[in-house]
N, CA, C and O atoms as a Tripos MOL2 file, in Angstrom:
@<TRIPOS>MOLECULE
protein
  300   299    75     0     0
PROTEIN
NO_CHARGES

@<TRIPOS>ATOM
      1 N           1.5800   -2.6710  -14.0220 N.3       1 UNK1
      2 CA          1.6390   -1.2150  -14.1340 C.3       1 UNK1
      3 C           1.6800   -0.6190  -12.7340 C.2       1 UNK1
      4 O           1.1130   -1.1110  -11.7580 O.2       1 UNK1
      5 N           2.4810    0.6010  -12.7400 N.am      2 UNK2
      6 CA          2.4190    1.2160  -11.4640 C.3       2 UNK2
      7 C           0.7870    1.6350  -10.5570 C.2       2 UNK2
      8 O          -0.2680    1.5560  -11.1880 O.2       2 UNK2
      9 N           0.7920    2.0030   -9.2730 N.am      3 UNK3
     10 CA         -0.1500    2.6180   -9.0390 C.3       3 UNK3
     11 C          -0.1680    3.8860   -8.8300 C.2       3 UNK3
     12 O           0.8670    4.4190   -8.4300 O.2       3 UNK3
     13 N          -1.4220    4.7150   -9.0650 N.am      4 UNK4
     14 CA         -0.6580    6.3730   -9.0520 C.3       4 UNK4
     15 C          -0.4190    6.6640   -7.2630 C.2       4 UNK4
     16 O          -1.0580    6.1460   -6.3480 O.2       4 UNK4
     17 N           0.5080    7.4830   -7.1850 N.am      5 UNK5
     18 CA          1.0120    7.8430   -5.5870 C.3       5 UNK5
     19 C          -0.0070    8.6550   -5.0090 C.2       5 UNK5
     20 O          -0.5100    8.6480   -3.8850 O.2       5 UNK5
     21 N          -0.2180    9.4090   -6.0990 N.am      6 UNK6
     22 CA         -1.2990   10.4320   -5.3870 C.3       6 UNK6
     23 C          -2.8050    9.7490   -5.5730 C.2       6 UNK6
     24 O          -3.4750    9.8080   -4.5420 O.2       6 UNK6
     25 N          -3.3170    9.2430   -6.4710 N.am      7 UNK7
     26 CA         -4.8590    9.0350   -5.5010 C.3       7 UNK7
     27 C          -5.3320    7.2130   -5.7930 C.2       7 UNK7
     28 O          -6.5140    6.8980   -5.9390 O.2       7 UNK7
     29 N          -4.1550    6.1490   -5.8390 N.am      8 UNK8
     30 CA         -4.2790    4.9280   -5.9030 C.3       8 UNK8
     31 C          -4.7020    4.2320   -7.1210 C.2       8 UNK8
     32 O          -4.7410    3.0230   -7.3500 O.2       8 UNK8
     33 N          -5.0200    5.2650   -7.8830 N.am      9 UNK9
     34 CA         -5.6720    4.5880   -9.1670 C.3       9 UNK9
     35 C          -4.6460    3.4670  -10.0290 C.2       9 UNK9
     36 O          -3.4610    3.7580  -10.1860 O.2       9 UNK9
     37 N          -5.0630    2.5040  -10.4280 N.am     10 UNK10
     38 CA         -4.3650    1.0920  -11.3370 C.3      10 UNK10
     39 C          -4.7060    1.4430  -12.6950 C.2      10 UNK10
     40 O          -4.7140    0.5370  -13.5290 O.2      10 UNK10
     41 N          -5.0320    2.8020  -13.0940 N.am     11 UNK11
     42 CA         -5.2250    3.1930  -14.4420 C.3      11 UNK11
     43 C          -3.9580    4.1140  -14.8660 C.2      11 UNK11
     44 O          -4.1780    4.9730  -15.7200 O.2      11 UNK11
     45 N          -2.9470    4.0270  -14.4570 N.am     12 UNK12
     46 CA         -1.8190    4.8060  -14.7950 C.3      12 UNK12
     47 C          -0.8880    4.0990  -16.1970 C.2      12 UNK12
     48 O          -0.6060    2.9120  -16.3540 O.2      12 UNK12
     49 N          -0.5340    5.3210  -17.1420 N.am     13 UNK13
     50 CA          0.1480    4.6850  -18.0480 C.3      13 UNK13
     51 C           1.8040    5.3000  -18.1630 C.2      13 UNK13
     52 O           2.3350    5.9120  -17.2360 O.2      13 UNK13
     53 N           2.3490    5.0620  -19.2240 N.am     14 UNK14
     54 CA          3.6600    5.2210  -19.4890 C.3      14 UNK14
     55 C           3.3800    6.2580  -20.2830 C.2      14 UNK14
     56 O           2.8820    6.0850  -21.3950 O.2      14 UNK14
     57 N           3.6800    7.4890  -19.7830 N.am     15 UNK15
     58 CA          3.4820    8.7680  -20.8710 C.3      15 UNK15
     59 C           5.0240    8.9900  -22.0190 C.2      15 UNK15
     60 O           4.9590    9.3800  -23.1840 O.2      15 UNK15
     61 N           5.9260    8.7240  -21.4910 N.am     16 UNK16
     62 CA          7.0670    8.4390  -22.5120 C.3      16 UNK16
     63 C           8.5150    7.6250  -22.0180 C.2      16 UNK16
     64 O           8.4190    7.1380  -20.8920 O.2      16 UNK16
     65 N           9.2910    7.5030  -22.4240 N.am     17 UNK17
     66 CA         10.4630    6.7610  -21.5910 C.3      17 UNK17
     67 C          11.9400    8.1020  -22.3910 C.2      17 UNK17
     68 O          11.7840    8.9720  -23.2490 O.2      17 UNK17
     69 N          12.8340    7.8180  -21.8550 N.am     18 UNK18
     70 CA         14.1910    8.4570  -21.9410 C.3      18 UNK18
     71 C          14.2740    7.9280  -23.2940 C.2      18 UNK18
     72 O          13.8510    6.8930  -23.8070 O.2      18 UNK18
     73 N          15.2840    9.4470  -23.9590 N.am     19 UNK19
     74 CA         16.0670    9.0460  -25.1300 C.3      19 UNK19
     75 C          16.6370    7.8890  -25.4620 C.2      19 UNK19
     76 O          16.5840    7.0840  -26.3920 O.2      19 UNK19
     77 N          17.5260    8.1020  -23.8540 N.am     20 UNK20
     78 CA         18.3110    6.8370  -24.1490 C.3      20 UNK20
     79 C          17.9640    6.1990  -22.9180 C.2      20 UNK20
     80 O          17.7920    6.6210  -21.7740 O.2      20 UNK20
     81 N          17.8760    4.4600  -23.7380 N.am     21 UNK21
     82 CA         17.2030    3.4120  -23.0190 C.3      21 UNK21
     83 C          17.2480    2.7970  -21.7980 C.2      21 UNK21
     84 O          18.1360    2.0730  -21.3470 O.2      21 UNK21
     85 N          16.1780    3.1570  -21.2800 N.am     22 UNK22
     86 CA         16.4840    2.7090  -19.8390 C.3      22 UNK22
     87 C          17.1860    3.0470  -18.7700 C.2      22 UNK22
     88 O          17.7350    2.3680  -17.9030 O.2      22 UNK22
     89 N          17.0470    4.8130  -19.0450 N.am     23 UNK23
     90 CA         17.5520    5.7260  -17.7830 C.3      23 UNK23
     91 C          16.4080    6.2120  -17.0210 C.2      23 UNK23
     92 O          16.5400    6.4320  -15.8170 O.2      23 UNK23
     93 N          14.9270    6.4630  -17.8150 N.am     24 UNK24
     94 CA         14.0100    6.7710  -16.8730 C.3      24 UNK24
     95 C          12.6680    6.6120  -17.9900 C.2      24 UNK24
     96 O          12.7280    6.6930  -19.2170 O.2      24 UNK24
     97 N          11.3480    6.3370  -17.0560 N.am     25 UNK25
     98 CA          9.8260    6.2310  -17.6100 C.3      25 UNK25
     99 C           9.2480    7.6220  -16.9260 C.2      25 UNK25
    100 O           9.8440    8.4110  -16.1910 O.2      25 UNK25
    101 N           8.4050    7.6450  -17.2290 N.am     26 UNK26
    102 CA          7.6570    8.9430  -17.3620 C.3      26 UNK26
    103 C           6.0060    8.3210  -17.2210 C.2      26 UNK26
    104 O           5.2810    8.0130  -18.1670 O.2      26 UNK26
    105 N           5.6850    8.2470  -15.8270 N.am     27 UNK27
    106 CA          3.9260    7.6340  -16.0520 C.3      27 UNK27
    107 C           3.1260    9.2190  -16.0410 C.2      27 UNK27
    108 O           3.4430   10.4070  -16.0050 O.2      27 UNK27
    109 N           1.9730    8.4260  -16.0920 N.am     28 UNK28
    110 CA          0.8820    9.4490  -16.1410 C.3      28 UNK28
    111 C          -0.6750    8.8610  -15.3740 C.2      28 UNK28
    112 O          -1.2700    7.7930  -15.5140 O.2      28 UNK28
    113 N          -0.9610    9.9880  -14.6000 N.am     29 UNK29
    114 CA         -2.4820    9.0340  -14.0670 C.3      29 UNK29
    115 C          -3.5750   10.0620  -14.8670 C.2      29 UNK29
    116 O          -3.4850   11.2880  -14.9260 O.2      29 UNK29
    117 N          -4.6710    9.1770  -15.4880 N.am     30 UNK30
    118 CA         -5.8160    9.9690  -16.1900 C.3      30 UNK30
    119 C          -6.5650   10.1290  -15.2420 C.2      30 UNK30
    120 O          -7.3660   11.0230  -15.5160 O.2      30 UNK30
    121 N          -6.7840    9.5540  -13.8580 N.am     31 UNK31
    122 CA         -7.7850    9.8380  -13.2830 C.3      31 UNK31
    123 C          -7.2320   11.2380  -12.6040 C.2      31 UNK31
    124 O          -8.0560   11.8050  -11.8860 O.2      31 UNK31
    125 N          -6.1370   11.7700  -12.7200 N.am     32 UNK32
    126 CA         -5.9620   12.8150  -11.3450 C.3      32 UNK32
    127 C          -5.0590   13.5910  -12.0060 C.2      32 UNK32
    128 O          -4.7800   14.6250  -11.3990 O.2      32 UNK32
    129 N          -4.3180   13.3780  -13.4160 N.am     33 UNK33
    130 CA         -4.0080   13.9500  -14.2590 C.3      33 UNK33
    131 C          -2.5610   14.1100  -13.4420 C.2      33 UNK33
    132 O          -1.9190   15.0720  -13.8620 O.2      33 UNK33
    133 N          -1.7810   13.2240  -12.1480 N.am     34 UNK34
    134 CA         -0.5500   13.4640  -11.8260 C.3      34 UNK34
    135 C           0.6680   12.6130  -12.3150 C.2      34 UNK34
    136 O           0.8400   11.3970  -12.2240 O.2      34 UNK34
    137 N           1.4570   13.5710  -12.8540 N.am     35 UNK35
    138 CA          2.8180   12.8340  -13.7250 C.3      35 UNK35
    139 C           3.8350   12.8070  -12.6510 C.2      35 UNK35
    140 O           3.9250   13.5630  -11.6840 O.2      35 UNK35
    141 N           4.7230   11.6250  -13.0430 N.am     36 UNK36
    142 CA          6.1900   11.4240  -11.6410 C.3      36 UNK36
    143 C           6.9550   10.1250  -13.3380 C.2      36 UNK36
    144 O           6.4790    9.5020  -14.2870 O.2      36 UNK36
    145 N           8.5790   10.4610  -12.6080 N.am     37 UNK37
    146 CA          9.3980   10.2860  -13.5780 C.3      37 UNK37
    147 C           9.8840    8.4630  -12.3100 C.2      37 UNK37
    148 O           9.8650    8.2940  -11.0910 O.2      37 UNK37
    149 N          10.1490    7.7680  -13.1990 N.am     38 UNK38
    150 CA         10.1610    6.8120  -12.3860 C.3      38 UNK38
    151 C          11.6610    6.7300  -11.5530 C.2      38 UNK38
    152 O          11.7940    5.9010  -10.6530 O.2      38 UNK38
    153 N          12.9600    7.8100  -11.9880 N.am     39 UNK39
    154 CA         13.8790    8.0700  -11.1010 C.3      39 UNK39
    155 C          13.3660    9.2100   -9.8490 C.2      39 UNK39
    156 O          14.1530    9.5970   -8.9850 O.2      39 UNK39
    157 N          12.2640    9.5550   -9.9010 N.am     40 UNK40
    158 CA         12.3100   10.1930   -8.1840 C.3      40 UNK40
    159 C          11.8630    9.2620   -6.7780 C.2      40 UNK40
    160 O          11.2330    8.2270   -6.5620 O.2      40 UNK40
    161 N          12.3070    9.8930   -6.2900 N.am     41 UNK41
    162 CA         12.4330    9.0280   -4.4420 C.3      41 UNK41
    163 C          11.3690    8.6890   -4.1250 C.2      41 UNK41
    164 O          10.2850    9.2720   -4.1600 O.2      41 UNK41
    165 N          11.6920    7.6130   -3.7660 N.am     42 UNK42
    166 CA          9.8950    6.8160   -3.0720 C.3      42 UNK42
    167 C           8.8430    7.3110   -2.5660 C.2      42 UNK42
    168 O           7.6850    6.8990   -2.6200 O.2      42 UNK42
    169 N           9.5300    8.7380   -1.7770 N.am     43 UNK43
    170 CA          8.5410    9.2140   -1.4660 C.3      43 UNK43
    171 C           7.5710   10.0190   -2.3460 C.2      43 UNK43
    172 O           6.6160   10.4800   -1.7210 O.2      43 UNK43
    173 N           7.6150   10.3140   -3.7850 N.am     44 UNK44
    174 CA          6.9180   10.4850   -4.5900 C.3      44 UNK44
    175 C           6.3810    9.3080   -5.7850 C.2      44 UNK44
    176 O           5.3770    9.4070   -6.4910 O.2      44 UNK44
    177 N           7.3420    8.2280   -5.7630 N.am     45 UNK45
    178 CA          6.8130    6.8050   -6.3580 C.3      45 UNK45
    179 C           5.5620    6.2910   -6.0410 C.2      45 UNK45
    180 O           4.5560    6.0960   -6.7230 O.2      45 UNK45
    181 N           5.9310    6.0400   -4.4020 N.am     46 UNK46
    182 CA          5.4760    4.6860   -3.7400 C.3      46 UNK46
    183 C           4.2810    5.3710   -3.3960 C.2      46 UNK46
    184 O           4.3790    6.5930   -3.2860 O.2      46 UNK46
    185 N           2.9130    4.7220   -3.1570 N.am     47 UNK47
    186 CA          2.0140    5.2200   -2.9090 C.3      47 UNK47
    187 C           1.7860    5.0790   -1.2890 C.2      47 UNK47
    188 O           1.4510    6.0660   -0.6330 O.2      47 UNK47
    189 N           1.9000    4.3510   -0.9470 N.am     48 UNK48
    190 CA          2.0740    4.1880    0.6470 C.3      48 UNK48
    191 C           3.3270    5.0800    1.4560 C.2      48 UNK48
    192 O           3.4660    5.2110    2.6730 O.2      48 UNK48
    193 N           4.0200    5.5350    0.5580 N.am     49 UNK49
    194 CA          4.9480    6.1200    1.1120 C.3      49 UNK49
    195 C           4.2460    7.9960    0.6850 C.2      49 UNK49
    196 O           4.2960    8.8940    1.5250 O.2      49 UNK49
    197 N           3.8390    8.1360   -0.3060 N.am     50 UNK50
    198 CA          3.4550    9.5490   -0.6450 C.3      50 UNK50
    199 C           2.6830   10.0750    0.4460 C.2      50 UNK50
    200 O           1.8880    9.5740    1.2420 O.2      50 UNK50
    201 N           3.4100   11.8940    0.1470 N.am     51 UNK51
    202 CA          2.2670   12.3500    1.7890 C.3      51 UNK51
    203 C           0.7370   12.4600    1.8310 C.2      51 UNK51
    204 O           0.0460   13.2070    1.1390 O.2      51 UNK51
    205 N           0.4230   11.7870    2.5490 N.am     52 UNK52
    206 CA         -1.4390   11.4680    2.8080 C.3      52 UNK52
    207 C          -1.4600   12.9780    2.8670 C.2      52 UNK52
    208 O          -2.6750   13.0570    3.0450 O.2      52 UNK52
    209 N          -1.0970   14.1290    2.8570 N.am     53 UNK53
    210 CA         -1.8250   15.7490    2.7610 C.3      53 UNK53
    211 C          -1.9470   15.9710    1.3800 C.2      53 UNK53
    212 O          -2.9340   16.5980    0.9960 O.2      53 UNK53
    213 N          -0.8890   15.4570    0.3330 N.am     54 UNK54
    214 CA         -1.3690   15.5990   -1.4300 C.3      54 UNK54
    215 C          -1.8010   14.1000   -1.8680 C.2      54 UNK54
    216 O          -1.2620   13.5800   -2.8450 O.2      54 UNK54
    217 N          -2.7550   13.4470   -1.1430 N.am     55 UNK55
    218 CA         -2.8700   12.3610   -1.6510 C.3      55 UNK55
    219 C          -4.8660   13.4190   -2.0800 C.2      55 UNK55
    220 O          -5.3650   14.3700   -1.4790 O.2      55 UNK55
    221 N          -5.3720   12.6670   -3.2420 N.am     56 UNK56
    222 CA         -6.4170   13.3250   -3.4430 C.3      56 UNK56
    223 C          -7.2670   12.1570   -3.1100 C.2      56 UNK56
    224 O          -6.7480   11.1530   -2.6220 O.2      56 UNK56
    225 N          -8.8780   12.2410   -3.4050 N.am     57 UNK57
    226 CA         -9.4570   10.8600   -3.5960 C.3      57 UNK57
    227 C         -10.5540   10.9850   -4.9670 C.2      57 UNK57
    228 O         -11.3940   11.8620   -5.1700 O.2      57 UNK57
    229 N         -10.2770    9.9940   -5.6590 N.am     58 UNK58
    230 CA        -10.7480   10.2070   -6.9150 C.3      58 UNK58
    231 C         -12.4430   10.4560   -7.2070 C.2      58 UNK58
    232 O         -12.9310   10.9890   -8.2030 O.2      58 UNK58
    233 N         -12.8950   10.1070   -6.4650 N.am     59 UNK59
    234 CA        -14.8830   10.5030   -5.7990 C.3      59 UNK59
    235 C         -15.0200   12.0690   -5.9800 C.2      59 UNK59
    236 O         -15.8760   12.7270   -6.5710 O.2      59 UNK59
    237 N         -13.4400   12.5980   -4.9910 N.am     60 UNK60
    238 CA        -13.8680   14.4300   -4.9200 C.3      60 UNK60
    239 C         -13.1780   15.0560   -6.0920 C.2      60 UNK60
    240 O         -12.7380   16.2000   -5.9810 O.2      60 UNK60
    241 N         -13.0740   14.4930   -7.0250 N.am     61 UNK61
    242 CA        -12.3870   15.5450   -7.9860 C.3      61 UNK61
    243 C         -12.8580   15.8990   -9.3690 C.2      61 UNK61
    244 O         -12.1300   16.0790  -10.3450 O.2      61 UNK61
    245 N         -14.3770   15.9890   -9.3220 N.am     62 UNK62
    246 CA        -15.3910   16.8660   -9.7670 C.3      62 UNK62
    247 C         -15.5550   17.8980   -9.0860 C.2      62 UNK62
    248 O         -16.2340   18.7640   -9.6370 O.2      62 UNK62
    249 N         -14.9870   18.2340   -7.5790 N.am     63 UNK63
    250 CA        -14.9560   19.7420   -6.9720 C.3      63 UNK63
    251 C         -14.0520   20.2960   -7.7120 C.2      63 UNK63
    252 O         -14.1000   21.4740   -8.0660 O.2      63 UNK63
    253 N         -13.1060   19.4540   -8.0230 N.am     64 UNK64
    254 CA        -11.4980   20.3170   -7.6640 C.3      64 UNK64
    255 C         -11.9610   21.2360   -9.2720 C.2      64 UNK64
    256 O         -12.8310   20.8220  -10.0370 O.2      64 UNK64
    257 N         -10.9910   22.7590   -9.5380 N.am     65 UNK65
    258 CA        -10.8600   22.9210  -10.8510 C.3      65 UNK65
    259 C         -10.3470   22.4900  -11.2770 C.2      65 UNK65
    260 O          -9.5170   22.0540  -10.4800 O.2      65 UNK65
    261 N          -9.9900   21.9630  -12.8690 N.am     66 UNK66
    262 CA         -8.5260   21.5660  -12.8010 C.3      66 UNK66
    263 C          -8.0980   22.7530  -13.6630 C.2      66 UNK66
    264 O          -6.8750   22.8820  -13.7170 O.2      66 UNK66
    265 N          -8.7390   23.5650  -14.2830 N.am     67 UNK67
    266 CA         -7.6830   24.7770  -14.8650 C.3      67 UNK67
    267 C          -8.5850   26.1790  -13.9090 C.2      67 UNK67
    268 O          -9.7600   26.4620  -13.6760 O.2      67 UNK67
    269 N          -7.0520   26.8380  -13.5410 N.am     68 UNK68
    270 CA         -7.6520   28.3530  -12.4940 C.3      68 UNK68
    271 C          -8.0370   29.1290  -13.8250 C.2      68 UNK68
    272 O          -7.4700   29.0420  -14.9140 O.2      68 UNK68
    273 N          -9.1790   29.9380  -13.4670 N.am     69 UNK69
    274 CA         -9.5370   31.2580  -14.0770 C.3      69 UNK69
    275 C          -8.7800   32.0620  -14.3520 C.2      69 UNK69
    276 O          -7.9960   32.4060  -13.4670 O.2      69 UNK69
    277 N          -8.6700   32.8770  -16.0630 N.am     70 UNK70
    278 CA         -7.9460   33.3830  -16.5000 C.3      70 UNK70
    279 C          -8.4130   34.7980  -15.3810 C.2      70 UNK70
    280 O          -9.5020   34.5150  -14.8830 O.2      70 UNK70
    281 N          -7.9930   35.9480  -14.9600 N.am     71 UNK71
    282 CA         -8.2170   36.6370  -13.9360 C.3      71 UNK71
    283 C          -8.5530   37.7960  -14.9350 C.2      71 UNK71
    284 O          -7.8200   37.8180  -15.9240 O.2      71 UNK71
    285 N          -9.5250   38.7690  -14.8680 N.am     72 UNK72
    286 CA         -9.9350   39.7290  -15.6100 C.3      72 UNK72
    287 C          -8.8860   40.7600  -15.8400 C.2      72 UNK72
    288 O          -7.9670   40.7460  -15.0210 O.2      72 UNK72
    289 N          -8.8400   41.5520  -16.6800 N.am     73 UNK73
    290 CA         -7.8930   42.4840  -17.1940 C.3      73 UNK73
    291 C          -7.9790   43.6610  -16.7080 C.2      73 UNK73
    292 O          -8.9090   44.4250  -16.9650 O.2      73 UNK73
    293 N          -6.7340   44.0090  -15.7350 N.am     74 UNK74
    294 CA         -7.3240   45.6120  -14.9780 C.3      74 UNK74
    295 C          -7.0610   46.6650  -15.7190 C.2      74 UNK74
    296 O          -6.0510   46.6720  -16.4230 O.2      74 UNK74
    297 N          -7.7840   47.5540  -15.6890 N.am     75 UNK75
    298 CA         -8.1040   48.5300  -16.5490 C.3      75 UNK75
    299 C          -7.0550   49.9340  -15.7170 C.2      75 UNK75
    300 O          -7.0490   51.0670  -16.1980 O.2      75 UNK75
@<TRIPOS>BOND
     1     1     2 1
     2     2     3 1
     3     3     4 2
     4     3     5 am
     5     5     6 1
     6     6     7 1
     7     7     8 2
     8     7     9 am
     9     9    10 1
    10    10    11 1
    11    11    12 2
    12    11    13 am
    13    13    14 1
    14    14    15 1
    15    15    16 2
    16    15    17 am
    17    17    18 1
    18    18    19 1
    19    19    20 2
    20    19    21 am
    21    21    22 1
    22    22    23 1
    23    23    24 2
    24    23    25 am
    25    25    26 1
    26    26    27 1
    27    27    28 2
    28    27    29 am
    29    29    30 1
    30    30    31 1
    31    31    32 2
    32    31    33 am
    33    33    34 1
    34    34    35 1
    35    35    36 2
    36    35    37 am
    37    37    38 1
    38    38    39 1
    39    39    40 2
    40    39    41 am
    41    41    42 1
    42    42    43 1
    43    43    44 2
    44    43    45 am
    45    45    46 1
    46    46    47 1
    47    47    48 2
    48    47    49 am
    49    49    50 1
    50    50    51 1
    51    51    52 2
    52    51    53 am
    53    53    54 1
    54    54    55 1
    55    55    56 2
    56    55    57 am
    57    57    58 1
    58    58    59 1
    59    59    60 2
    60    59    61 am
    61    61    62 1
    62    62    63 1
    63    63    64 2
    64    63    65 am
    65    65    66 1
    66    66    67 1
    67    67    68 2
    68    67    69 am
    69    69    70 1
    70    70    71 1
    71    71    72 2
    72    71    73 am
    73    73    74 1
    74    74    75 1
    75    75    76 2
    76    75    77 am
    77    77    78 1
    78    78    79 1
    79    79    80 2
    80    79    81 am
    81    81    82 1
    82    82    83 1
    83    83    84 2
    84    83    85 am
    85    85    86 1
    86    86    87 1
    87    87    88 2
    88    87    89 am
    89    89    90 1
    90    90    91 1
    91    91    92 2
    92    91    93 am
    93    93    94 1
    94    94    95 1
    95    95    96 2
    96    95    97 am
    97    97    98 1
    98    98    99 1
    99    99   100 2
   100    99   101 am
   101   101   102 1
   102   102   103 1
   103   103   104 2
   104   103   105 am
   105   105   106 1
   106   106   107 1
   107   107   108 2
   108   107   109 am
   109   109   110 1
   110   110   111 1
   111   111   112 2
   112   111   113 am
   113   113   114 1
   114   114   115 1
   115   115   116 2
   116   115   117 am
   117   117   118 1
   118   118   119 1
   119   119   120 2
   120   119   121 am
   121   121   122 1
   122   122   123 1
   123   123   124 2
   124   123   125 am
   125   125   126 1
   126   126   127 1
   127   127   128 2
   128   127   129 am
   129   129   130 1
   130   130   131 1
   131   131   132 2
   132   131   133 am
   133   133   134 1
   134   134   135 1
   135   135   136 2
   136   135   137 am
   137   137   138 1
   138   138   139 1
   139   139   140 2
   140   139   141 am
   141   141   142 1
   142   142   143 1
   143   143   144 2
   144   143   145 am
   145   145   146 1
   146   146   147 1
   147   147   148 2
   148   147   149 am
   149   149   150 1
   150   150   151 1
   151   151   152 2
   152   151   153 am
   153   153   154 1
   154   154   155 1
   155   155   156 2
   156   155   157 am
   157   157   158 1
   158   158   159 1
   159   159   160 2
   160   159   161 am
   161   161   162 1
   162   162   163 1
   163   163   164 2
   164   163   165 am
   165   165   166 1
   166   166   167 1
   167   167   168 2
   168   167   169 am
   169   169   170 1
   170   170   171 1
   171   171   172 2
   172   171   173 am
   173   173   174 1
   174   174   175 1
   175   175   176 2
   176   175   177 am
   177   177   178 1
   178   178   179 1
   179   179   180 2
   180   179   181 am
   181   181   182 1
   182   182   183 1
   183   183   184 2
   184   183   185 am
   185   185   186 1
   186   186   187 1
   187   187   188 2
   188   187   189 am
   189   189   190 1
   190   190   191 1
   191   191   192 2
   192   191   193 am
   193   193   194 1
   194   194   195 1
   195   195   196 2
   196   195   197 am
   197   197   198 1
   198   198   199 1
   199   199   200 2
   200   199   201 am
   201   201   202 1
   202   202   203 1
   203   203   204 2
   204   203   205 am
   205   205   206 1
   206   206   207 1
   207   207   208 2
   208   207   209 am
   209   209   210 1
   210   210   211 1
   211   211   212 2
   212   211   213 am
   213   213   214 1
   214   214   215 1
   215   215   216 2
   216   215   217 am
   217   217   218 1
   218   218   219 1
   219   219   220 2
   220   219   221 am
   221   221   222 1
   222   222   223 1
   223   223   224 2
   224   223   225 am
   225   225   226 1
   226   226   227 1
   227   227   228 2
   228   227   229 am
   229   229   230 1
   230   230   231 1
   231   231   232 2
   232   231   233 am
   233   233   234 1
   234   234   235 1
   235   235   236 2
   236   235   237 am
   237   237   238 1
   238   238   239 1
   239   239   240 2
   240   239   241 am
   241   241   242 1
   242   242   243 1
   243   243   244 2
   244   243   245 am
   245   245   246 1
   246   246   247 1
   247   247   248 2
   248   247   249 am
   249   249   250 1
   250   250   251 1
   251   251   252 2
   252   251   253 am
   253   253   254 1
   254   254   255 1
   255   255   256 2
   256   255   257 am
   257   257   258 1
   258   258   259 1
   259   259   260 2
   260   259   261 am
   261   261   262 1
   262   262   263 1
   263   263   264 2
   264   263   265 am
   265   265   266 1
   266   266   267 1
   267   267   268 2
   268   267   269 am
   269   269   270 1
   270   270   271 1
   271   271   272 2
   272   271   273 am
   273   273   274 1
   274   274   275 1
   275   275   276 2
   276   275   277 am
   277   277   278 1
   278   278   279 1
   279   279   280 2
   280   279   281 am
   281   281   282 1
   282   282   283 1
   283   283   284 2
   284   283   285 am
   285   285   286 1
   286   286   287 1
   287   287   288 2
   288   287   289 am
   289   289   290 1
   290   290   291 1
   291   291   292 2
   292   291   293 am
   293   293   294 1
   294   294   295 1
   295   295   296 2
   296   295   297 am
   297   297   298 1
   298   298   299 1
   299   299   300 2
@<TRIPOS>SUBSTRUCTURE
     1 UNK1         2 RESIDUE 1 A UNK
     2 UNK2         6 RESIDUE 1 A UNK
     3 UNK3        10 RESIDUE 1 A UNK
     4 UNK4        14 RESIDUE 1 A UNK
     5 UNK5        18 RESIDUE 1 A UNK
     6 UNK6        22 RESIDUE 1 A UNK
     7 UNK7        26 RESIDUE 1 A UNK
     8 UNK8        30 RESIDUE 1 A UNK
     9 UNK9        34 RESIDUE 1 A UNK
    10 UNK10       38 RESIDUE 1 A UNK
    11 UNK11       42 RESIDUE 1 A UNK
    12 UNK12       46 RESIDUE 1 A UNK
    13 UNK13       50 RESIDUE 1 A UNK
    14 UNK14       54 RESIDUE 1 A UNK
    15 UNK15       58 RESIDUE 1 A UNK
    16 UNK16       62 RESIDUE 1 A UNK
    17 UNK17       66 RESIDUE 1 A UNK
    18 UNK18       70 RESIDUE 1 A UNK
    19 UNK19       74 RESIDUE 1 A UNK
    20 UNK20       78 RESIDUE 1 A UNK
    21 UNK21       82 RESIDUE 1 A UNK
    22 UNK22       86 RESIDUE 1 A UNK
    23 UNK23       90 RESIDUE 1 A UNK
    24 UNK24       94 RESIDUE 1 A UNK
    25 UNK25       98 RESIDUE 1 A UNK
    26 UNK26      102 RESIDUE 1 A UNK
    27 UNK27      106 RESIDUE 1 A UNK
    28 UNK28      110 RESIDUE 1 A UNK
    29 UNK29      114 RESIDUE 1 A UNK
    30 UNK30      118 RESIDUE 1 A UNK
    31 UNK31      122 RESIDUE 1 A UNK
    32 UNK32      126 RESIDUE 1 A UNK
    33 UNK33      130 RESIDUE 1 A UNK
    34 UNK34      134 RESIDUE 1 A UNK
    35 UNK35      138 RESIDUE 1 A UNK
    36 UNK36      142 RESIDUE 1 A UNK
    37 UNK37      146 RESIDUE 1 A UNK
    38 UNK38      150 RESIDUE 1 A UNK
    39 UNK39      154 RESIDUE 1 A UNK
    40 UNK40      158 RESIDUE 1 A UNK
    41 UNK41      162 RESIDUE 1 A UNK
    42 UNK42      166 RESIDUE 1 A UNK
    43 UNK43      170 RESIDUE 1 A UNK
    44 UNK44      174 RESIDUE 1 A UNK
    45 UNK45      178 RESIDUE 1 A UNK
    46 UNK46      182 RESIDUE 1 A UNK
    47 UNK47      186 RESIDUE 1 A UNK
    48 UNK48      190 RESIDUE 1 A UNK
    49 UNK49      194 RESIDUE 1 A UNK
    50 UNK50      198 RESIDUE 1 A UNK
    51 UNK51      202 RESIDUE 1 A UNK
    52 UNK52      206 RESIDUE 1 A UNK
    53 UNK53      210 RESIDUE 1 A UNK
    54 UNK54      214 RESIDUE 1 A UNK
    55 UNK55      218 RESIDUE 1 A UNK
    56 UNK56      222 RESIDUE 1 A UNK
    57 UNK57      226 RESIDUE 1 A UNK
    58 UNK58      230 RESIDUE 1 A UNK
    59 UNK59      234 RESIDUE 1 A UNK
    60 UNK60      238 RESIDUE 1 A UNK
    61 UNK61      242 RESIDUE 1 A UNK
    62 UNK62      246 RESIDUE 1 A UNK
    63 UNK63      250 RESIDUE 1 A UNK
    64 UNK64      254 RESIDUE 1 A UNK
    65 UNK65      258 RESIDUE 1 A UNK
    66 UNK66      262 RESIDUE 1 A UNK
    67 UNK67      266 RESIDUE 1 A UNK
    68 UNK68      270 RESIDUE 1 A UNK
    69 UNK69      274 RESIDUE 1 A UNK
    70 UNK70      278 RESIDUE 1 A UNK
    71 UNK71      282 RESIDUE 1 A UNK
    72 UNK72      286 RESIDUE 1 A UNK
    73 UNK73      290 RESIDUE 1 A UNK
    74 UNK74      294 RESIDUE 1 A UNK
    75 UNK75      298 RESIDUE 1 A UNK
């Protein structure tokens, strides 16, 4: 199985594949919740190649939100 690009995790799965067979996979990482289609460029594949500024680390992401606040309703 792949590793995720963005924060290394070996828990990544196959979230779906192409209609038609064997034009593209579709993973998914549960730890960091980041999806990549397996036709984009290495530099979003490969994990050694992804940019170390969106790489996360899976320890800090009980800070992160993962859904923003609906923003109050101005009156």
């Amino acid at each position: 199985m792949n590793r995720c690009p963005r924060c290394n995790s070996n828990e990544t799965k196959i979230l779906c594949e192409s209609p038609i067979k064997g034009c593209w996979i579709m993973y998914s990482c549960p730890v960091c919740t980041f999806t990549w289609r397996s036709t984009e460029p290495e530099t979003i594949t490969n994990p050694d190649l992804y940019n170390p500024l969106f790489k996360v680390d899976p320890n800090d992401l009980s800070k992160y939100q993962i859904h923003p606040e609906i923003a109050k309703r101005r009156k």
